[in-house]
KOLFI-406326 format. One record per residue (C-alpha): residue number from 1; residue in three letters; x, y, z. Coordinates in steps of 0.5 Angstrom, whole numbers, plus 500, padded with zeros to 3 digits. Layout:
# KOLFI-406326
<pt><i>NUM</i><aa>ala</aa><px>X</px><py>Y</py><pz>Z</pz></pt>
...
END
This chain:
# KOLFI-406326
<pt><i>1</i><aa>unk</aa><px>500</px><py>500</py><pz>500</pz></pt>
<pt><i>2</i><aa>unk</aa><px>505</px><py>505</py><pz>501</pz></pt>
<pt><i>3</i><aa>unk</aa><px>508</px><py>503</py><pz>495</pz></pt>
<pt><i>4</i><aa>unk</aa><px>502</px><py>505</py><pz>491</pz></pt>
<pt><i>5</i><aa>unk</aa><px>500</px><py>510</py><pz>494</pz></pt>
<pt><i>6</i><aa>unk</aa><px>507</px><py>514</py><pz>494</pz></pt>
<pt><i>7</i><aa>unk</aa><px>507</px><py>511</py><pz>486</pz></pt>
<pt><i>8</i><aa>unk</aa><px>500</px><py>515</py><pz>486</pz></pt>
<pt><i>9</i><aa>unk</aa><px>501</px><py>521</py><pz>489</pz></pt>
<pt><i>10</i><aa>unk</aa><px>508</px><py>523</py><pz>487</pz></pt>
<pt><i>11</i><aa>unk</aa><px>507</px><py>519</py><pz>480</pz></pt>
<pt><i>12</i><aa>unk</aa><px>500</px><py>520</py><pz>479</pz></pt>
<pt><i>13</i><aa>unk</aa><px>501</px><py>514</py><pz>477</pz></pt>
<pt><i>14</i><aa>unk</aa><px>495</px><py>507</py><pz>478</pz></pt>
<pt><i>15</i><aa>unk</aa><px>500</px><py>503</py><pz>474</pz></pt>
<pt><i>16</i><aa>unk</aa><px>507</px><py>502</py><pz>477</pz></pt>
<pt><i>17</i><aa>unk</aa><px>510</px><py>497</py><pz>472</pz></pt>
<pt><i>18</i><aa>unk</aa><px>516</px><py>500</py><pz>469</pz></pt>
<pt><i>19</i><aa>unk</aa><px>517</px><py>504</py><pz>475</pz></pt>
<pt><i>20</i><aa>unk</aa><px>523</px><py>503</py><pz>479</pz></pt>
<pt><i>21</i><aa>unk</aa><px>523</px><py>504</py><pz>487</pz></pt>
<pt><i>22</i><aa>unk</aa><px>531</px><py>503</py><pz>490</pz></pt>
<pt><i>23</i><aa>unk</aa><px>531</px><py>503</py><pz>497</pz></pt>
<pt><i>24</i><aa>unk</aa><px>535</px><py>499</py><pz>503</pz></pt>
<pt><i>25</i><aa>unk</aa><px>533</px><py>493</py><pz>508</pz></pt>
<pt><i>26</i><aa>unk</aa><px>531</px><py>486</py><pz>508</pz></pt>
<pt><i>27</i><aa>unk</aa><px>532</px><py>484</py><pz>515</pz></pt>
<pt><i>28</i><aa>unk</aa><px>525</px><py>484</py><pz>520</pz></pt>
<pt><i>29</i><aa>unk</aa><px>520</px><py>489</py><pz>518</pz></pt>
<pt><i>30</i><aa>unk</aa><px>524</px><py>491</py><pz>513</pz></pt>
<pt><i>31</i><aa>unk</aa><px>524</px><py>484</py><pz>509</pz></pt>
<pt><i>32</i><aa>unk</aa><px>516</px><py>485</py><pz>506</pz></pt>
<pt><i>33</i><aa>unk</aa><px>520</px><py>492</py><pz>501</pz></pt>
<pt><i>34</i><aa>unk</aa><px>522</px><py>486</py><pz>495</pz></pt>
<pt><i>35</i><aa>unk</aa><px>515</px><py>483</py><pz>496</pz></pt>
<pt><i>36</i><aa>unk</aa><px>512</px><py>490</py><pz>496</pz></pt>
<pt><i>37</i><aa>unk</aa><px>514</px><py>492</py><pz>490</pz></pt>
<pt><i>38</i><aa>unk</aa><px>513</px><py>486</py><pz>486</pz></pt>
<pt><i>39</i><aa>unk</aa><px>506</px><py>487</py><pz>488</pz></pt>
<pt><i>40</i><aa>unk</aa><px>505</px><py>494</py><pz>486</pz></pt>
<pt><i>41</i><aa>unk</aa><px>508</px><py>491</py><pz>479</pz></pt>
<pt><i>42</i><aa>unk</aa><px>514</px><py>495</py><pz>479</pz></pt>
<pt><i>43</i><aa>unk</aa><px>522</px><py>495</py><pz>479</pz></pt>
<pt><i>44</i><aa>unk</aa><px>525</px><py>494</py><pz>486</pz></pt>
<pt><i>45</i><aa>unk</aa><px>531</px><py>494</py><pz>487</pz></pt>
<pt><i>46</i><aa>unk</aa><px>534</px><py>492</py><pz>496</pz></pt>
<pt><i>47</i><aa>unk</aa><px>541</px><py>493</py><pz>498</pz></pt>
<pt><i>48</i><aa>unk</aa><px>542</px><py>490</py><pz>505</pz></pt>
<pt><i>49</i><aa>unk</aa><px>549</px><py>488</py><pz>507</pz></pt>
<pt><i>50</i><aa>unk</aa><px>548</px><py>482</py><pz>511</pz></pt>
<pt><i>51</i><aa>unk</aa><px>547</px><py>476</py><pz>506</pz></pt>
<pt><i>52</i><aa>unk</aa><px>543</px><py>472</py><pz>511</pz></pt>
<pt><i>53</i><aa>unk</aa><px>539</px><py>476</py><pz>511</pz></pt>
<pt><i>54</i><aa>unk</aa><px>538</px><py>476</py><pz>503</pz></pt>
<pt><i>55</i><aa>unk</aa><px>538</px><py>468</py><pz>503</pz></pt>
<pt><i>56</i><aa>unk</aa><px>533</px><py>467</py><pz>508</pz></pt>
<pt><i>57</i><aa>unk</aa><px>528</px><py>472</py><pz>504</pz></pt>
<pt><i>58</i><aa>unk</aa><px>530</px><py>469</py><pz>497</pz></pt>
<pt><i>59</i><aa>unk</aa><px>528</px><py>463</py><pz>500</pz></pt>
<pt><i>60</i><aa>unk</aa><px>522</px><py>465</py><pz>502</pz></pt>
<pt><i>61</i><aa>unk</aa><px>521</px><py>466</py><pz>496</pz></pt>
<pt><i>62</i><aa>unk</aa><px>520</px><py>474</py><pz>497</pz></pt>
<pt><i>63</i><aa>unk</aa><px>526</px><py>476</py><pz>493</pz></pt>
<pt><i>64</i><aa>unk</aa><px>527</px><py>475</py><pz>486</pz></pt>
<pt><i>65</i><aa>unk</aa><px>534</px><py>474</py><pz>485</pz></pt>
<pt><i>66</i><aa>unk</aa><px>541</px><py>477</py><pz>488</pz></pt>
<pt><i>67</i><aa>unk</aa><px>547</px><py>480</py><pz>486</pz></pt>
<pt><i>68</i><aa>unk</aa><px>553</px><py>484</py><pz>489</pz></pt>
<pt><i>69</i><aa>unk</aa><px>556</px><py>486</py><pz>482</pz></pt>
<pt><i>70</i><aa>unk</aa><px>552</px><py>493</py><pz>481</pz></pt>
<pt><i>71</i><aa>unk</aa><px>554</px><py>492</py><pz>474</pz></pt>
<pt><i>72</i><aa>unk</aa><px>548</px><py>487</py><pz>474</pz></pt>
<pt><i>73</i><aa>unk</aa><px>544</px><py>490</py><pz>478</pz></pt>
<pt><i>74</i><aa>unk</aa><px>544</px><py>497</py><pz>473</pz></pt>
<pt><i>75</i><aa>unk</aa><px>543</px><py>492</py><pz>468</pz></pt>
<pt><i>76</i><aa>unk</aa><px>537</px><py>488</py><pz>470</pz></pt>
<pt><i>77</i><aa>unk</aa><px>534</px><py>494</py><pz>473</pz></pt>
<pt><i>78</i><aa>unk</aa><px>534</px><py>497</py><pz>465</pz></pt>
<pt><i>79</i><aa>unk</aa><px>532</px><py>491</py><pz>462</pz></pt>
<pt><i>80</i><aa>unk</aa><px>525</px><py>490</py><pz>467</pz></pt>
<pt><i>81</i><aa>unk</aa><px>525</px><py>498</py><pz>467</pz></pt>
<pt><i>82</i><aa>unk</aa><px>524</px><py>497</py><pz>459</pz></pt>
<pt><i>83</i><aa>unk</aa><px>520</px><py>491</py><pz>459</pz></pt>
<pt><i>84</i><aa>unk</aa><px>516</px><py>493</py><pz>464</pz></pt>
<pt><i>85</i><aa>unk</aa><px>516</px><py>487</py><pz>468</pz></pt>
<pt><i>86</i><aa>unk</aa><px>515</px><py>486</py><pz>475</pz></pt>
<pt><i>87</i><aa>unk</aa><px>522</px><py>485</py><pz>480</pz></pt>
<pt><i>88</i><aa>unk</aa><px>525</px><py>485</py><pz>486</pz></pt>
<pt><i>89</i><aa>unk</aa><px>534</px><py>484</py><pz>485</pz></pt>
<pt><i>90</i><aa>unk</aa><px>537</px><py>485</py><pz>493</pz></pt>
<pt><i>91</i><aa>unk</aa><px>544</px><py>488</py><pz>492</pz></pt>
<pt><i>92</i><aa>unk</aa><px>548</px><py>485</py><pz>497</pz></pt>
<pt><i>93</i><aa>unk</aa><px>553</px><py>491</py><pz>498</pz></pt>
<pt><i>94</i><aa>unk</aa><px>552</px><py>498</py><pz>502</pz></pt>
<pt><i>95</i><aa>unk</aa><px>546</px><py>501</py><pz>499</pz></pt>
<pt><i>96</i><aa>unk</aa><px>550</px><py>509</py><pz>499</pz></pt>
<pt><i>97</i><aa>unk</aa><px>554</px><py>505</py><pz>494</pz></pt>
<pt><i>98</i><aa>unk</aa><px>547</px><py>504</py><pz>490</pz></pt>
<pt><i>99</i><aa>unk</aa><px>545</px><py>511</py><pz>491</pz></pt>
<pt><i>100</i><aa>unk</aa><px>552</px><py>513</py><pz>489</pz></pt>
<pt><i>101</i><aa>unk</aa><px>552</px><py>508</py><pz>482</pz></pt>
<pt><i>102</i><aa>unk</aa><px>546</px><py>512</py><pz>480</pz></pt>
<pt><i>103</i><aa>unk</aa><px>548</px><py>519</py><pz>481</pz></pt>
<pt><i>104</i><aa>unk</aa><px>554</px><py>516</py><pz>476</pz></pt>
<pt><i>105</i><aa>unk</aa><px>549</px><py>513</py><pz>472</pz></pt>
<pt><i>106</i><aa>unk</aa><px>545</px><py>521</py><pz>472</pz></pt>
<pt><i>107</i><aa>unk</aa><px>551</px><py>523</py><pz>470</pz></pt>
<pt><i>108</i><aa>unk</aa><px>554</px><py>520</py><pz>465</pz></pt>
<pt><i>109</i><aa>unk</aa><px>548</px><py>518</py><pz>461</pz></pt>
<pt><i>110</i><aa>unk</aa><px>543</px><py>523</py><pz>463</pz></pt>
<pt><i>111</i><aa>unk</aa><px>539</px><py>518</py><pz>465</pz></pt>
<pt><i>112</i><aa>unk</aa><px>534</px><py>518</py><pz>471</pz></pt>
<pt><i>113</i><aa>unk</aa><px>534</px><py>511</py><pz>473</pz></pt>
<pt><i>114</i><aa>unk</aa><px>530</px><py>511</py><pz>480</pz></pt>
<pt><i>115</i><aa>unk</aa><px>523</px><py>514</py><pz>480</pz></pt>
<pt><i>116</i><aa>unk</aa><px>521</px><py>512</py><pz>488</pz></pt>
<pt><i>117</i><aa>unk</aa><px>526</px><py>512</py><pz>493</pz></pt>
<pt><i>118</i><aa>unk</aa><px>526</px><py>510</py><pz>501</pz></pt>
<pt><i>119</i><aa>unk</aa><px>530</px><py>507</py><pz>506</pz></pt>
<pt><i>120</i><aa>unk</aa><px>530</px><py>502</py><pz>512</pz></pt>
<pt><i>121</i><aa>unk</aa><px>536</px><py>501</py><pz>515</pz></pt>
<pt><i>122</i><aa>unk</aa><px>535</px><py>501</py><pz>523</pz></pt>
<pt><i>123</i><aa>unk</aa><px>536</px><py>508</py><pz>524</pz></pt>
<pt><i>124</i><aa>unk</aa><px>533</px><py>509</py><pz>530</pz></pt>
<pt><i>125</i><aa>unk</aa><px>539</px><py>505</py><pz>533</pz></pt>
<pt><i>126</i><aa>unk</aa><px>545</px><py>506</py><pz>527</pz></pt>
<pt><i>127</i><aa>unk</aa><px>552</px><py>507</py><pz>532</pz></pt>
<pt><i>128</i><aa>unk</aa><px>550</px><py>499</py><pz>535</pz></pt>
<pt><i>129</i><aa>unk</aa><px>549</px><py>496</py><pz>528</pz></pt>
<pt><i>130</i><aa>unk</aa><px>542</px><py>499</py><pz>525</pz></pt>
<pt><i>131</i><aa>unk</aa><px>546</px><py>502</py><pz>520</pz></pt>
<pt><i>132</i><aa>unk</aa><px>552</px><py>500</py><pz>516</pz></pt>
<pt><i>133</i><aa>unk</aa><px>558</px><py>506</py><pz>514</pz></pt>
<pt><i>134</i><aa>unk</aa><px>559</px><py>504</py><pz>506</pz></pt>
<pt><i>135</i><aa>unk</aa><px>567</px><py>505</py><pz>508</pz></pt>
<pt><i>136</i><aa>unk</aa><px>568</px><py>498</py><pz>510</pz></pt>
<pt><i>137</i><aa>unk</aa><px>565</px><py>491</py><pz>508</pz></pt>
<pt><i>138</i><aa>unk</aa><px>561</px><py>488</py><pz>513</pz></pt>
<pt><i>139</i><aa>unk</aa><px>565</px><py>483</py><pz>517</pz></pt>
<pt><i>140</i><aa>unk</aa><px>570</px><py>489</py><pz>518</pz></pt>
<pt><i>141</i><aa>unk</aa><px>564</px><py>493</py><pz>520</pz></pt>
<pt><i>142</i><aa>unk</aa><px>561</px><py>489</py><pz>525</pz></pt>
<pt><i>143</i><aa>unk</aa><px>570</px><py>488</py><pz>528</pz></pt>
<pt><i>144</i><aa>unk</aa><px>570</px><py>496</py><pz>529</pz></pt>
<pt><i>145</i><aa>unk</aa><px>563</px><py>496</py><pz>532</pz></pt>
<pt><i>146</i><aa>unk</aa><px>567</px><py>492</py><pz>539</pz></pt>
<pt><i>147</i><aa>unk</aa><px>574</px><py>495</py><pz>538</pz></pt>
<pt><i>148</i><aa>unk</aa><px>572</px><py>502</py><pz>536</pz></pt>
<pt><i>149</i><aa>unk</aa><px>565</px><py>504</py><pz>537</pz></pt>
<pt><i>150</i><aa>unk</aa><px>567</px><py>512</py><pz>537</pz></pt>
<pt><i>151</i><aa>unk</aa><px>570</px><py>511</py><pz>529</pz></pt>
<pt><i>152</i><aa>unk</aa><px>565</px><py>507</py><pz>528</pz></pt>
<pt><i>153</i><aa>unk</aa><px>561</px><py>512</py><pz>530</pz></pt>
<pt><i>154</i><aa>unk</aa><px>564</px><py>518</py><pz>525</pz></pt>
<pt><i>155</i><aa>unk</aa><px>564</px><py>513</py><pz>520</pz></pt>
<pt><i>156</i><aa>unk</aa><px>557</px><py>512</py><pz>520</pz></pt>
<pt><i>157</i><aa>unk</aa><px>555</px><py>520</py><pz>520</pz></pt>
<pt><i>158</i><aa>unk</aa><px>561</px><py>520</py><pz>514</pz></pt>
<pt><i>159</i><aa>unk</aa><px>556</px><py>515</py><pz>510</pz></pt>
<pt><i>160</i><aa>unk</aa><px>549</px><py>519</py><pz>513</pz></pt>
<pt><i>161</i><aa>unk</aa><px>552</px><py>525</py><pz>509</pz></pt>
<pt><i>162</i><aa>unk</aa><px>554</px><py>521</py><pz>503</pz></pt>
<pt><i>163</i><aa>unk</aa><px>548</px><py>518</py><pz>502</pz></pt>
<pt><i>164</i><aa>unk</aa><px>543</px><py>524</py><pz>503</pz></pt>
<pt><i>165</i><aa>unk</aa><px>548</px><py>527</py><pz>497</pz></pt>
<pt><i>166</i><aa>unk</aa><px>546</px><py>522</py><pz>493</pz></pt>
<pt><i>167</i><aa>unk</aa><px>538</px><py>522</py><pz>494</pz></pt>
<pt><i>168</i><aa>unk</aa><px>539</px><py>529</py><pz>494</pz></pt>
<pt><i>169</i><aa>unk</aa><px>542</px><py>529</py><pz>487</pz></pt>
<pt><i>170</i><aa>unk</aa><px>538</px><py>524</py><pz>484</pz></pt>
<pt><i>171</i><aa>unk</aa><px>530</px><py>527</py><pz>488</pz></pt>
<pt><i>172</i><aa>unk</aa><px>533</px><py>534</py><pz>484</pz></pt>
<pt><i>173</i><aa>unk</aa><px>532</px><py>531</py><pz>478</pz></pt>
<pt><i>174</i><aa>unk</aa><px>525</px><py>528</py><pz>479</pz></pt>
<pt><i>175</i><aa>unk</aa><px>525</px><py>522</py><pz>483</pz></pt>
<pt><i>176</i><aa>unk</aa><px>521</px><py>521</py><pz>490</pz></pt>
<pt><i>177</i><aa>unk</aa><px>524</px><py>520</py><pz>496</pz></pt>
<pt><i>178</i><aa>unk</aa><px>520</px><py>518</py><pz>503</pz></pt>
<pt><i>179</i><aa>unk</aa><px>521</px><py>517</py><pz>510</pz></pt>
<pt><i>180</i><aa>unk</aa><px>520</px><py>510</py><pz>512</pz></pt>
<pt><i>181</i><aa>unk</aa><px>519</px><py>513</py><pz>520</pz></pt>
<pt><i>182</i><aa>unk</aa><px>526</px><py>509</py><pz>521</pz></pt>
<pt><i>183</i><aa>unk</aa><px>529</px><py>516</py><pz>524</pz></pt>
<pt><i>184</i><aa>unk</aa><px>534</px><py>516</py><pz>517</pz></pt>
<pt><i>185</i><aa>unk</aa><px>533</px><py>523</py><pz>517</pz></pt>
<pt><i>186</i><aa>unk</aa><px>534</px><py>526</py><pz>524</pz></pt>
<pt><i>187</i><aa>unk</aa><px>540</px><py>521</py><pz>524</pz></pt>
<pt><i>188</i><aa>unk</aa><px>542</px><py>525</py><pz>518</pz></pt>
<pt><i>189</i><aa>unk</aa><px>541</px><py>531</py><pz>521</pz></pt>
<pt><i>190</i><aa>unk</aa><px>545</px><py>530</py><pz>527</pz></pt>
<pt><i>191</i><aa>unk</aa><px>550</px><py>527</py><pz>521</pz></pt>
<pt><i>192</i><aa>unk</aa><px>550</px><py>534</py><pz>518</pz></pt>
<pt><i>193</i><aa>unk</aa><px>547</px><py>532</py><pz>512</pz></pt>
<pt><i>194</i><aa>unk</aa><px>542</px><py>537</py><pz>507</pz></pt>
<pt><i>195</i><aa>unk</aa><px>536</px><py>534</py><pz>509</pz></pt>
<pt><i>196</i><aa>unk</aa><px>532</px><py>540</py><pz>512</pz></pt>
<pt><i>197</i><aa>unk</aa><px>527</px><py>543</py><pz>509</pz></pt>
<pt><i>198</i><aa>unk</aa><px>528</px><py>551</py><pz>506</pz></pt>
<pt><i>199</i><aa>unk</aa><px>524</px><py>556</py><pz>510</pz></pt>
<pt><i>200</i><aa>unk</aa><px>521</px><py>551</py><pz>515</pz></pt>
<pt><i>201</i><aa>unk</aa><px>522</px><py>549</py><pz>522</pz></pt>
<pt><i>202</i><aa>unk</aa><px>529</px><py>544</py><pz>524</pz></pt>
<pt><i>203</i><aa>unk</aa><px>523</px><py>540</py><pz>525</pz></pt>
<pt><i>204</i><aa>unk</aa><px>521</px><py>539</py><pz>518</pz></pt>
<pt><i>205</i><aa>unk</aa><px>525</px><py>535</py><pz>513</pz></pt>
<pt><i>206</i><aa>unk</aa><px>525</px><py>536</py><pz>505</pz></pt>
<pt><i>207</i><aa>unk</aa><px>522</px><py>529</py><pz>504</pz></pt>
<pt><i>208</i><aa>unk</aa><px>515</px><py>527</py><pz>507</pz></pt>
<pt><i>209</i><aa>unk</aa><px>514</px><py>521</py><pz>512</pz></pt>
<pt><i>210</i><aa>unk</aa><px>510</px><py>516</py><pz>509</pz></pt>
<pt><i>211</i><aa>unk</aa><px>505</px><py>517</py><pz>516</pz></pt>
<pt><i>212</i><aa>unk</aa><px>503</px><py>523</py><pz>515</pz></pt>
<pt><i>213</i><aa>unk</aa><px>504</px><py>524</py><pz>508</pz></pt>
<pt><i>214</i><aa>unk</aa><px>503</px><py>517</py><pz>504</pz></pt>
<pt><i>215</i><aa>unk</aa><px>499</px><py>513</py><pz>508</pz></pt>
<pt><i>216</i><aa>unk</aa><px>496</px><py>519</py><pz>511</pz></pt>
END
């Protein structure tokens, strides 16, 4: 539903096929996005860091396909993109890189590959391992977080800001970015990341909320 309804408010679109919604999570509430998408007929891209995670949705038969090359996954999202077919691909790599690869794509080849974006890493608890800096591999990560909590922490607001960079650049150029009420842009405010909405409040962020503004 939130799906939809974001595709129907910020799309005007009823039919989501040949849309594509990039977002990150496959881990507890965040493992029903791959199904969302495929329901809602679009092109749902999923980067989770934890294989395990990826596997068990995979299994489940939640999630479409898995790739860690993002060479794929660009691929596999313009073929779907273009024959409008339904998928969810789960990227086993940090989504800030995903985010990132985008841009370049923007970039290089004026294309806008995204047209709904979200997130759903665990910000409400992003220094004890919610949220994953783009800096360092998985495993790596986890070992920093028990022997350096404090440079785990800067590497994590390092990412925050990288990531906003790169939502920032690609929803400059049309694509819908929501909060998924998952603490990602106050924890990107904290990280000092342009995520506050001009003339507003500091309460107030550029992007909606999918409570009040999508399924509100």
């Amino acid at each position: 539903l939130t799906v939809l309804n974001a595709g129907r408010r910020y799309l005007k679109a009823e039919d989501l096929s040949g849309k594509v919604f990039v977002t990150s999570g496959l881990g507890g509430m965040s493992g029903a996005q791959a199904k969302a998408a495929v329901i809602a007929g679009c092109v749902g891209i999923i980067a989770e860091v934890d294989e395990a995670a990826l596997l068990k949705r995979h299994k489940q038969g939640w999630l479409m396909e898995i790739s860690n090359n993002l060479d794929h996954c660009i691929a596999r999202l313009r073929d779907a993109r273009k024959n409008k077919t339904a998928l969810s691909l789960g990227y086993h790599g940090n989504v800030v890189d995903l985010w990132e690869r985008l841009v370049h794509e923007l970039d290089t080849t004026g294309e806008l590959l995204v047209d709904l974006g979200s997130d759903q890493t665990s910000c409400h608890n992003p220094f004890n391992g919610g949220y994953y800096p783009v800096q360092l591999g998985f495993e790596e990560a986890k070992q920093l977080l028990s022997t350096n909590p404090g440079k785990f922490r800067t590497l994590v607001q390092e990412s925050l800001k990288r990531q906003v960079a790169a939502i920032n650049r690609l929803a400059d150029k049309g694509m819908f970015f929501w909060d998924y009420g998952n603490a990602f842009l106050l924890e990107a405010q904290r990280a000092g990341a342009n995520v506050e909405k001009k003339g507003a409040n500091k309460t107030e962020f550029r992007y909606p909320s999918y409570v009040q503004h999508i399924m509100g």
